[in-house]
Backbone as CSV, one residue per row, in Angstrom:
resi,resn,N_x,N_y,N_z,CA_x,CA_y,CA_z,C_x,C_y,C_z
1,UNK,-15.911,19.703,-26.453,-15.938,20.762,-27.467,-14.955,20.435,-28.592
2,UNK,-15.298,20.306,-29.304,-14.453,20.126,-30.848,-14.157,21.649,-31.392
3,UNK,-12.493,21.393,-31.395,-11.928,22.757,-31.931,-11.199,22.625,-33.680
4,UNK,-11.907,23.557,-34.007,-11.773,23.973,-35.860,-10.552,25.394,-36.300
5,UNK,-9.824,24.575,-36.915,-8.780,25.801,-37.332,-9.530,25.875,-38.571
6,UNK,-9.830,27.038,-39.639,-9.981,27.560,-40.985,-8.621,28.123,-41.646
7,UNK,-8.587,27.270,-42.627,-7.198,27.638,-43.494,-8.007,28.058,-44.731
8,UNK,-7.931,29.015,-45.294,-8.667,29.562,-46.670,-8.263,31.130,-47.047
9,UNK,-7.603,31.215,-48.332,-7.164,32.600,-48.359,-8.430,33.544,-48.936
10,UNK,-9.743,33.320,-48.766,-10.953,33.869,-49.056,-11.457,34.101,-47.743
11,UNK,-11.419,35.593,-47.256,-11.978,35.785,-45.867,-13.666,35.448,-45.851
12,UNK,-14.404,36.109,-46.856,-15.817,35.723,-47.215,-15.935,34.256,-46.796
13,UNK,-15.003,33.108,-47.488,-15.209,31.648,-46.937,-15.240,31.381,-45.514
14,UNK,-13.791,32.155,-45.369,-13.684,31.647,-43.460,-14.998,31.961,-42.782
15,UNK,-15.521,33.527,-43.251,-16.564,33.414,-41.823,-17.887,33.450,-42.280
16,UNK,-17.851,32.535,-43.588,-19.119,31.998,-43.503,-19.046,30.896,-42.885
17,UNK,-17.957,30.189,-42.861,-17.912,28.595,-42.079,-17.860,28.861,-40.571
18,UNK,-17.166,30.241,-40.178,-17.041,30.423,-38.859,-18.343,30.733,-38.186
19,UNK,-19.385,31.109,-38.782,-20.588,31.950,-38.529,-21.362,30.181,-38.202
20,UNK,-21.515,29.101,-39.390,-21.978,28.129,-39.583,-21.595,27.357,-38.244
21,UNK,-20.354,26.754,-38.071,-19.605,26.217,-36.858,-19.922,26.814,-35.583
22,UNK,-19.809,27.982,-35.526,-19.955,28.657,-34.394,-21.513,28.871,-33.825
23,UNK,-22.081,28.250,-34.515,-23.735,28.257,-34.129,-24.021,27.231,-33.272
24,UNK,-22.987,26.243,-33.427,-23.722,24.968,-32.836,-22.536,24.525,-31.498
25,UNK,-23.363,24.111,-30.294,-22.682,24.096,-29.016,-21.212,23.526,-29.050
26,UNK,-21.250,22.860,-29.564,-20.334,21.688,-29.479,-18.582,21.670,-30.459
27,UNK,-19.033,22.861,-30.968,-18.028,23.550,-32.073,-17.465,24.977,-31.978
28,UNK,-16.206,24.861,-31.604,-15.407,25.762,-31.631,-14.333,26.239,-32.505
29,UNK,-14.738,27.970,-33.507,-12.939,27.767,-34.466,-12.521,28.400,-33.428
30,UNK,-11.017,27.876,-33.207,-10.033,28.450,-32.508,-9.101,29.168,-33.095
31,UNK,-8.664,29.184,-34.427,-7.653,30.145,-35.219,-8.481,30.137,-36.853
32,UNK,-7.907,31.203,-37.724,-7.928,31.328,-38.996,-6.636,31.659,-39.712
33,UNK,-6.664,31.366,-41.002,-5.383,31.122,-41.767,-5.412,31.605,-43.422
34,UNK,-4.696,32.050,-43.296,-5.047,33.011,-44.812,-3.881,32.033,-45.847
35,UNK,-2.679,31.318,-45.410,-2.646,30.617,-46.232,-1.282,29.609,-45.245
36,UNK,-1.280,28.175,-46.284,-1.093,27.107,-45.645,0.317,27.283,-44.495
37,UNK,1.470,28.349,-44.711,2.336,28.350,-43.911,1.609,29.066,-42.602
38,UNK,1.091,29.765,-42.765,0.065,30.653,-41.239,-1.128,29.195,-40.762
39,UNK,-1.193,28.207,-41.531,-2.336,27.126,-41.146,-1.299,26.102,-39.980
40,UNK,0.216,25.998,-40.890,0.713,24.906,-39.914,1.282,25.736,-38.351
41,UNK,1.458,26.926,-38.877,2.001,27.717,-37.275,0.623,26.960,-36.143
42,UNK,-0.290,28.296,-36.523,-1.762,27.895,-36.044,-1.846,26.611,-35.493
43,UNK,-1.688,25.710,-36.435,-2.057,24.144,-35.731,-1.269,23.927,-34.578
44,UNK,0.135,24.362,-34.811,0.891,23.940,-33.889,0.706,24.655,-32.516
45,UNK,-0.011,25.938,-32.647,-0.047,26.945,-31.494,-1.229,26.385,-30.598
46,UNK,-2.520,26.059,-31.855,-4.064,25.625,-30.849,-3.969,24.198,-30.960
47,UNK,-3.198,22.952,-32.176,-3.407,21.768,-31.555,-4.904,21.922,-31.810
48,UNK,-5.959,21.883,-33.175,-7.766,21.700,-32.913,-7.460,20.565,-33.354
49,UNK,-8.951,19.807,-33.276,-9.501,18.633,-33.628,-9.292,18.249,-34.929
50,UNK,-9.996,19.505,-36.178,-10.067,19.962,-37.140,-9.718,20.433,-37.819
51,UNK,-8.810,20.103,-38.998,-8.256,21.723,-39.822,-9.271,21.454,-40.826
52,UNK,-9.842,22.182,-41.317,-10.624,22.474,-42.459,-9.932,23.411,-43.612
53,UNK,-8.863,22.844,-44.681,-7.948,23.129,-45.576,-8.252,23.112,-46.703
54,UNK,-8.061,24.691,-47.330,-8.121,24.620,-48.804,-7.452,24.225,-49.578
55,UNK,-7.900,23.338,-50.835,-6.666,22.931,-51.676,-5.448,24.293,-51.969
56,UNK,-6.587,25.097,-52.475,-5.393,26.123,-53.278,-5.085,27.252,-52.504
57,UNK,-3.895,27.406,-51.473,-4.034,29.360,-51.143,-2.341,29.660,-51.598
58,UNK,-2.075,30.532,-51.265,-0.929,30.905,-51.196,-0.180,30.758,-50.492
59,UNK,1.159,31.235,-50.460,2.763,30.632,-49.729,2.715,29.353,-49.719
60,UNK,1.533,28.566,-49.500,1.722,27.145,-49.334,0.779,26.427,-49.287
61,UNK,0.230,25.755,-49.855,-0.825,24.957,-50.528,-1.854,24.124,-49.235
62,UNK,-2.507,23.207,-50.047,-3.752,22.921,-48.711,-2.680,21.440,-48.447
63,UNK,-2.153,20.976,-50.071,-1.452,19.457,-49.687,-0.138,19.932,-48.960
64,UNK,0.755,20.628,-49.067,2.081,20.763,-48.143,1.871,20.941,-46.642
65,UNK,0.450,21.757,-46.574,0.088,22.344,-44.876,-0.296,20.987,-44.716
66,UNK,-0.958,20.209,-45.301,-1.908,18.161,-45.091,-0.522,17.476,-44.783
67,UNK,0.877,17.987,-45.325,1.926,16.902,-45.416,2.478,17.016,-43.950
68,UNK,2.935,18.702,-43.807,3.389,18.721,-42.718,2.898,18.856,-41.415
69,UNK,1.562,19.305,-41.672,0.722,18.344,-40.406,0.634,16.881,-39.992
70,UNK,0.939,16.294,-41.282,0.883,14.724,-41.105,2.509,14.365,-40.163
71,UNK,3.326,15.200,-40.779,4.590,14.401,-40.591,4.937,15.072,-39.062
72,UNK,4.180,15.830,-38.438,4.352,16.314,-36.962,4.200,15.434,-36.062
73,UNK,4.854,14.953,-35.379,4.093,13.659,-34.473,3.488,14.597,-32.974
74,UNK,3.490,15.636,-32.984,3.128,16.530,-31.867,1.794,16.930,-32.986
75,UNK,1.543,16.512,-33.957,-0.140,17.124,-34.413,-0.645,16.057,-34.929
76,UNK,-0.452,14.491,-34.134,-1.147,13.782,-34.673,-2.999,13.579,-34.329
77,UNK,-3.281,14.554,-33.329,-4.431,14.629,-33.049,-5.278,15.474,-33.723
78,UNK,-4.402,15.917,-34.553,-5.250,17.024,-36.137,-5.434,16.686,-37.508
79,UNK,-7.249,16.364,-37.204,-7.821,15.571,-38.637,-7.723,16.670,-39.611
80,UNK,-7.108,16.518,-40.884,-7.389,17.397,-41.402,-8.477,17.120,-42.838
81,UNK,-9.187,17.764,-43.288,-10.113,17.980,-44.017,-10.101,18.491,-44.839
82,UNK,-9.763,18.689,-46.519,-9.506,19.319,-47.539,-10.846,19.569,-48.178
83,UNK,-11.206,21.528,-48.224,-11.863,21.896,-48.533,-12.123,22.371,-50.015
84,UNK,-12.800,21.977,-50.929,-12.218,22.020,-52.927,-13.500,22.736,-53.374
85,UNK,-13.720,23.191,-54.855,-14.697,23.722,-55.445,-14.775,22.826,-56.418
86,UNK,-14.181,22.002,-56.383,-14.277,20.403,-57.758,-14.818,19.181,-57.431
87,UNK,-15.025,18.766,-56.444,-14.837,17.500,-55.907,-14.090,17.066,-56.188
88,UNK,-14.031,15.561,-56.506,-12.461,14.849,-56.246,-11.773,15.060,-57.787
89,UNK,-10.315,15.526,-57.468,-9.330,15.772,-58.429,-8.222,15.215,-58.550
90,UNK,-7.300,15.235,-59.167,-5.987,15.063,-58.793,-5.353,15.731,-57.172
91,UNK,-5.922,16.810,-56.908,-5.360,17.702,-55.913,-5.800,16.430,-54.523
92,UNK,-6.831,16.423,-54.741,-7.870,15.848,-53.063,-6.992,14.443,-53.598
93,UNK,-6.556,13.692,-54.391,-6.035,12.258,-54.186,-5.117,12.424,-53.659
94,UNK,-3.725,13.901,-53.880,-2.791,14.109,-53.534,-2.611,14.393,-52.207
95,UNK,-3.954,15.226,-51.485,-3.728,15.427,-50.408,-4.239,14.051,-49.425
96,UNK,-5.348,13.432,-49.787,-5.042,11.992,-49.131,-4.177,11.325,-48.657
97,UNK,-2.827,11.277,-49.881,-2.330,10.383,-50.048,-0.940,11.500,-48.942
98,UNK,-1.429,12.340,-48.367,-0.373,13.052,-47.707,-0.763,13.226,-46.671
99,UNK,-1.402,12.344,-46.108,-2.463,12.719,-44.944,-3.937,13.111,-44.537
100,UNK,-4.340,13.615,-45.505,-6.004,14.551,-44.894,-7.045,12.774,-44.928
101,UNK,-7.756,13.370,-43.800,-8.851,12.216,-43.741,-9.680,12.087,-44.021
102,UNK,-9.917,13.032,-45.787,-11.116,13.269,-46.378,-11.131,14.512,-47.260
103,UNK,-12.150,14.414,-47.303,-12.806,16.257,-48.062,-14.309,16.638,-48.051
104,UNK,-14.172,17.963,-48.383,-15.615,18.186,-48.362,-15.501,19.273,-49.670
105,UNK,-16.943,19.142,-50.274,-16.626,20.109,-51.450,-17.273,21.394,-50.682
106,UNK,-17.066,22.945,-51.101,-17.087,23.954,-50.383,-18.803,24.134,-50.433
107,UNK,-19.798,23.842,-51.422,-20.773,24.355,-51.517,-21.874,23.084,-50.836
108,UNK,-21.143,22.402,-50.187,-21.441,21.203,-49.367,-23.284,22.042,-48.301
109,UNK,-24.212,20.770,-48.316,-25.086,21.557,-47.391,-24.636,21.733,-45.782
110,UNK,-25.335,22.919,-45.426,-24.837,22.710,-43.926,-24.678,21.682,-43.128
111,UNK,-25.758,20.978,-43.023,-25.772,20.271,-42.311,-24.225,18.882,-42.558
112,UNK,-24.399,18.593,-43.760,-23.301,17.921,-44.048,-22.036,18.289,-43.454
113,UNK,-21.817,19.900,-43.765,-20.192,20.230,-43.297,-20.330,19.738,-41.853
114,UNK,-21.612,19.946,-40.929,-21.245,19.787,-39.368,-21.130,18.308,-39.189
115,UNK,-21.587,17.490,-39.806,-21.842,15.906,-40.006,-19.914,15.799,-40.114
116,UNK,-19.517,16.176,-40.925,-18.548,15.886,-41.576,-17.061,16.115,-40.436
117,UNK,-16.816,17.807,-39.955,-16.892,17.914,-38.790,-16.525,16.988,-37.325
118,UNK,-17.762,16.608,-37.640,-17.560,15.807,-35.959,-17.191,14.371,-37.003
119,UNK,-17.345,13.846,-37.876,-17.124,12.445,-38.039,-15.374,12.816,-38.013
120,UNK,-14.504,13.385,-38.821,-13.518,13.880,-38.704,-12.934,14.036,-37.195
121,UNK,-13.480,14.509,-36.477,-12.851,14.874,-35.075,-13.326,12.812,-34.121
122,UNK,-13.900,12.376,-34.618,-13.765,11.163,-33.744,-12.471,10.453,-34.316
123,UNK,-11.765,10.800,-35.263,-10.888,9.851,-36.144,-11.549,9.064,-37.199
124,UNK,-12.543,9.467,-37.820,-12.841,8.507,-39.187,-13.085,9.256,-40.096
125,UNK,-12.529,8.293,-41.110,-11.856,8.814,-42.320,-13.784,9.850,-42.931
126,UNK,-13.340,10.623,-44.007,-14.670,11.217,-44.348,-14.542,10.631,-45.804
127,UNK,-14.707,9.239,-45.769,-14.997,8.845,-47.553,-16.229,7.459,-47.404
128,UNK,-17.158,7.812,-48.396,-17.829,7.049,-47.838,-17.847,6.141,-49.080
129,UNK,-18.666,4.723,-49.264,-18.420,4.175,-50.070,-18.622,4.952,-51.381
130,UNK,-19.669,5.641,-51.814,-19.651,6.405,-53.576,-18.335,7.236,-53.286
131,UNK,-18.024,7.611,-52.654,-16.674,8.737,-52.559,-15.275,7.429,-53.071
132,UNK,-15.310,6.536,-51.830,-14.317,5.513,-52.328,-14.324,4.682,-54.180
133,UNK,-15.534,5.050,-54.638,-15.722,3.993,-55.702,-15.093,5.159,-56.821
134,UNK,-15.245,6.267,-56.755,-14.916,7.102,-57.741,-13.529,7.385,-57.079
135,UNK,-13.189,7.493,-55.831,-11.288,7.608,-56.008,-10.906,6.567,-56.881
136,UNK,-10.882,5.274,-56.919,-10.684,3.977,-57.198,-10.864,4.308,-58.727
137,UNK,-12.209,4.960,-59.237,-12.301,4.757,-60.761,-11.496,5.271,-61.692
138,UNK,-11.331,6.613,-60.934,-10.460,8.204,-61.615,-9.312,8.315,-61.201
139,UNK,-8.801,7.108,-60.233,-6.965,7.899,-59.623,-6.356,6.288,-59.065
140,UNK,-6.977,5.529,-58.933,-6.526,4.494,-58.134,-6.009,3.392,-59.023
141,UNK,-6.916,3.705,-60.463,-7.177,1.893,-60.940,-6.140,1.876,-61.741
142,UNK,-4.861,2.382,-61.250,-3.585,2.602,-62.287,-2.762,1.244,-61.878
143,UNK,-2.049,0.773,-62.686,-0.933,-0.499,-62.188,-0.443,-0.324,-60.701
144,UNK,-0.834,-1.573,-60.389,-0.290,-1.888,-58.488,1.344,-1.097,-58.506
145,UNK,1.287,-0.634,-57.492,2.864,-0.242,-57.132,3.443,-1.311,-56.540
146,UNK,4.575,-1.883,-57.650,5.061,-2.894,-57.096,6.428,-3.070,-56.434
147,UNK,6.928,-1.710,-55.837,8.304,-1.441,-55.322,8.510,-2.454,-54.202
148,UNK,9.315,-2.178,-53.849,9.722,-2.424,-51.945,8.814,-2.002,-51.056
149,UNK,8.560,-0.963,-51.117,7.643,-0.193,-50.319,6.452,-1.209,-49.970
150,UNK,5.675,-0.943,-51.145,3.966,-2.065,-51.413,4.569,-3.379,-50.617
151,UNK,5.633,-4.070,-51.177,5.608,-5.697,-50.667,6.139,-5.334,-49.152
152,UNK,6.637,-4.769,-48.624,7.249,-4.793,-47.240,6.003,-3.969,-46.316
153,UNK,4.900,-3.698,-47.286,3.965,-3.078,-46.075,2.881,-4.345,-46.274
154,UNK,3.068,-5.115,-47.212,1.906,-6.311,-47.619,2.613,-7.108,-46.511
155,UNK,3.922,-7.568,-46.630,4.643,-8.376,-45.566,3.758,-8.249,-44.208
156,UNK,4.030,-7.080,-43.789,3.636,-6.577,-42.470,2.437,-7.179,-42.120
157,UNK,1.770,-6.901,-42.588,0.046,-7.722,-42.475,-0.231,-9.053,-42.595
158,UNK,-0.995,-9.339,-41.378,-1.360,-11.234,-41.108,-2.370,-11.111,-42.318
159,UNK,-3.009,-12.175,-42.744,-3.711,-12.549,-43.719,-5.168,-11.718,-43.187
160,UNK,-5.553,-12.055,-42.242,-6.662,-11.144,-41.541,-6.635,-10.176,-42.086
161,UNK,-5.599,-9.379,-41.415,-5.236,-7.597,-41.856,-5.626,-7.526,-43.073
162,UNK,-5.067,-8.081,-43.903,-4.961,-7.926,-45.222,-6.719,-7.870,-46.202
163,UNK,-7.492,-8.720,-45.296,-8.495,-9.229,-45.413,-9.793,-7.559,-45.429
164,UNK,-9.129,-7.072,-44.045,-9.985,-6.573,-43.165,-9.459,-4.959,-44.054
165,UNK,-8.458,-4.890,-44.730,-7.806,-3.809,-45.024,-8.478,-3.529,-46.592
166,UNK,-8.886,-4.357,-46.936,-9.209,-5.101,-48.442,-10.683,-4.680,-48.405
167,UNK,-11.487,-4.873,-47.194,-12.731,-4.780,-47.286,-13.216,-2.856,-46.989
168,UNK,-11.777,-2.466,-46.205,-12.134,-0.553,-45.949,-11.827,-0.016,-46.985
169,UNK,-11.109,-0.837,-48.076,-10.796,-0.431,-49.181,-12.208,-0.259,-50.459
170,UNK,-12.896,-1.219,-49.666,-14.442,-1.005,-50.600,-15.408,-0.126,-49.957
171,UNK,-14.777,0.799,-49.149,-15.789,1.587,-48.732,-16.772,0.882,-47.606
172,UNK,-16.672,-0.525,-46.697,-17.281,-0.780,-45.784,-17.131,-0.431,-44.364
173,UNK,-18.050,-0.332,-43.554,-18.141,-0.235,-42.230,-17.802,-1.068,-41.354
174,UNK,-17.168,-0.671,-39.800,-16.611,-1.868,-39.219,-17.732,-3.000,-39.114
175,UNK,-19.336,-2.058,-39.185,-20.215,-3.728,-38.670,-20.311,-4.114,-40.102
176,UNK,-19.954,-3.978,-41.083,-20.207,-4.908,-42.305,-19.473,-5.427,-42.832
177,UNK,-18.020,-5.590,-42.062,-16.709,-6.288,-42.674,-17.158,-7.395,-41.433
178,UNK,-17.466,-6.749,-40.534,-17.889,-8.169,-38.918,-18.859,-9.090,-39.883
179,UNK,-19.812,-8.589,-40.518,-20.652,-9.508,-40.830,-20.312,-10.276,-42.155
180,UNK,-18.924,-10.238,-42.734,-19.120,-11.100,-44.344,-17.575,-11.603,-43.633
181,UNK,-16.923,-11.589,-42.703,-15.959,-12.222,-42.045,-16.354,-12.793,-40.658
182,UNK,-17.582,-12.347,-40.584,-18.291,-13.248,-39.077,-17.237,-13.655,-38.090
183,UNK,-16.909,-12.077,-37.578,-16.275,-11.596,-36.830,-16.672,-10.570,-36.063
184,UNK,-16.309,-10.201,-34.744,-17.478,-9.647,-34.103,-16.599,-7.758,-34.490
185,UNK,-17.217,-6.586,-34.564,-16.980,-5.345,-34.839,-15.731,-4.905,-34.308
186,UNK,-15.671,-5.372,-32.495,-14.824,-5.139,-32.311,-12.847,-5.465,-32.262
187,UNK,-13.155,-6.711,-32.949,-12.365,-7.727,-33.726,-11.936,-6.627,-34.901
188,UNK,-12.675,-6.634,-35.626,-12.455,-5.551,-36.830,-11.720,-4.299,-36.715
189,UNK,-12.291,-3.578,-35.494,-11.529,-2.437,-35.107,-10.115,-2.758,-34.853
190,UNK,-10.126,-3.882,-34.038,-8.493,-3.863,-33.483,-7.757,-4.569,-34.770
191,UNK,-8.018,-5.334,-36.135,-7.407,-5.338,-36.915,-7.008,-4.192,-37.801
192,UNK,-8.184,-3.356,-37.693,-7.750,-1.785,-38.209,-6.778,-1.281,-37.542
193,UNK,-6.696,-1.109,-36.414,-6.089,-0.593,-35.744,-4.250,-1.131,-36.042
194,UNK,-4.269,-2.168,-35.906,-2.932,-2.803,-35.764,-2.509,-2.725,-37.694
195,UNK,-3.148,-2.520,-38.945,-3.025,-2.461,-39.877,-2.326,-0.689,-39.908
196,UNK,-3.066,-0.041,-39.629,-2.708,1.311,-39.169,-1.167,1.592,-38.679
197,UNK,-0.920,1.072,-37.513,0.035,1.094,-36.852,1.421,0.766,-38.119
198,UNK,0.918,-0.776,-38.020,2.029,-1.117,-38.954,2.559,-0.596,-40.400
199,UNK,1.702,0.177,-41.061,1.498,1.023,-42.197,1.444,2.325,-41.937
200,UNK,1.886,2.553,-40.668,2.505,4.193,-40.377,0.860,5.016,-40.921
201,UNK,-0.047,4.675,-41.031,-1.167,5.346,-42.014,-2.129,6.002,-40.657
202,UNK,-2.292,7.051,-41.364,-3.181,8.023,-40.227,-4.158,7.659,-39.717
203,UNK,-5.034,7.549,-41.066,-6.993,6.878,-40.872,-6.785,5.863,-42.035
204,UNK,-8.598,5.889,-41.985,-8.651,4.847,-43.005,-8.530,4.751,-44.437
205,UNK,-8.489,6.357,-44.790,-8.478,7.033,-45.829,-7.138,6.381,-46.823
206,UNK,-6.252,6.231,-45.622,-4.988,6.312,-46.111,-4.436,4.547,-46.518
207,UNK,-5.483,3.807,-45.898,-5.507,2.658,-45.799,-6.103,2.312,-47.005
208,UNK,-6.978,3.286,-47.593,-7.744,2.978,-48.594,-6.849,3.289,-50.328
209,UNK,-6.093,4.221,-49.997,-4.670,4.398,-51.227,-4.001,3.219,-50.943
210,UNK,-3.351,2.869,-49.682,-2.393,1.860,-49.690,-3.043,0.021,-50.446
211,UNK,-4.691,0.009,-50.054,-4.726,-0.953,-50.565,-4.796,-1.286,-52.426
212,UNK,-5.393,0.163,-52.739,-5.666,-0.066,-54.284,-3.815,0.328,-54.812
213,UNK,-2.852,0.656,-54.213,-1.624,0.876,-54.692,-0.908,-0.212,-55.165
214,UNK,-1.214,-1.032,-53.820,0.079,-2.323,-53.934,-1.166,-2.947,-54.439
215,UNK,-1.852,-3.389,-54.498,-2.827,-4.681,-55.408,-3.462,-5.078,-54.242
216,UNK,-3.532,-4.864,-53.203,-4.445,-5.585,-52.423,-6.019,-5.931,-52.389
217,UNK,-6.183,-4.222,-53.095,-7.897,-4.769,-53.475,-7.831,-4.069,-55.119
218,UNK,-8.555,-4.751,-55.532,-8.943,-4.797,-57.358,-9.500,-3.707,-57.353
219,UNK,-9.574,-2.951,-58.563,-10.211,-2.063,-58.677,-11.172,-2.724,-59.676
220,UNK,-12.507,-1.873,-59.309,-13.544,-2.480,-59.862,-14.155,-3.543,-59.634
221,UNK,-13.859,-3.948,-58.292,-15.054,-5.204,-57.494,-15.237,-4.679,-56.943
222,UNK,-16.601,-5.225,-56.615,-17.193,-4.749,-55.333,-17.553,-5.666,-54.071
223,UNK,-17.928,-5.070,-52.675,-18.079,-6.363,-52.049,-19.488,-7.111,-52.376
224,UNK,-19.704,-8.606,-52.072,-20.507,-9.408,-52.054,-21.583,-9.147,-50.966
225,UNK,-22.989,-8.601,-51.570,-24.125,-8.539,-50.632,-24.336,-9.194,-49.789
């Protein structure tokens, strides 16, 4: 059973999503949240799969409740999901870049939000390649960050990593980085995995800021068919 916290200071929103979620077996909300300081209690009390977070509520925003969920190491099992009426903005790059493993825009079709949902609750990121190509166009394609930070997390990474980190950065799938590095999927995973680790980074989402930051992948290539 996959459990859904609702953070949204629009009760009309919560239980239309609660009504939506709650239809289907496999989905449970376990709390609601009228705004982001009542979202991080909540998380911490039910621990769901899911937070489904609005950018904007009161006392405390959708990115501060995304930060300090991130920085809990007792809620690292809570994907969170930033819920917007814009699609991608300044706000949804910010909350990325603070943790959430995605977004969904609010007027999203049903079926999508439940798609979205469970892809979220297995641990993968919710950006898919057109989602990745427009972070990259509108927020990413700014000068590499070239601090300490960028080179001591580039350090960290074998040439592989770097490789394999370069290619989630274009929006590919583990079987389609296996196939243009003819490497088998699960090879791929465990370089994700160990890229992750070493880059403190949640999902892949986050893997996907870190690479267009420090220069690792160009903005504006794409991968080779």
């Amino acid at each position: 059973m996959i459990s859904v916290l609702l953070a949204d200071d629009q009760h009309l929103i919560r239980g239309g999503f609660r009504a939506l979620l709650e239809a289907e077996d496999d989905i449970e909300v376990v709390a609601e949240a009228a705004d982001g300081r009542q979202g991080v209690e909540l998380a911490r009390r039910h621990r769901p799969d899911v937070a489904l977070v609005d950018i904007q509520m009161p006392v405390s925003d959708g990115i501060e409740m995304t930060r300090r969920i991130a920085a809990d190491p007792e809620l690292t099992g809570v994907h969170v999901v930033i819920l917007t009426n814009f699609g991608l903005d300044e706000y949804v790059f910010n909350a990325l870049r603070a943790g959430a493993c995605g977004f969904l825009v609010k007027d999203i079709e049903p079926a999508d939000l439940l798609h979205g949902v469970r892809t979220a609750a297995r641990g993968d990121a919710l950006l898919s390649p057109a989602i990745t190509r427009r972070l990259i166009g509108e927020y990413v394609s700014r000068p590499p960050v070239t601090g300490a930070a960028a080179s001591d997390g580039l350090a960290m990474l074998t040439n592989r990593e770097r490789e394999v980190v370069a290619h989630v950065a274009r929006g590919l799938s583990n079987d389609e980085i296996a196939a243009r590095m003819v490497i088998s999927p699960t090879t791929v995973k465990t370089h994700v995995s160990h890229a992750l680790t070493k880059l403190a980074a949640r999902d892949r989402a986050q893997l996907v800021v870190f690479a267009y930051e420090s220069g690792l992948a160009v903005p504006g290539t794409r991968p080779v068919p």
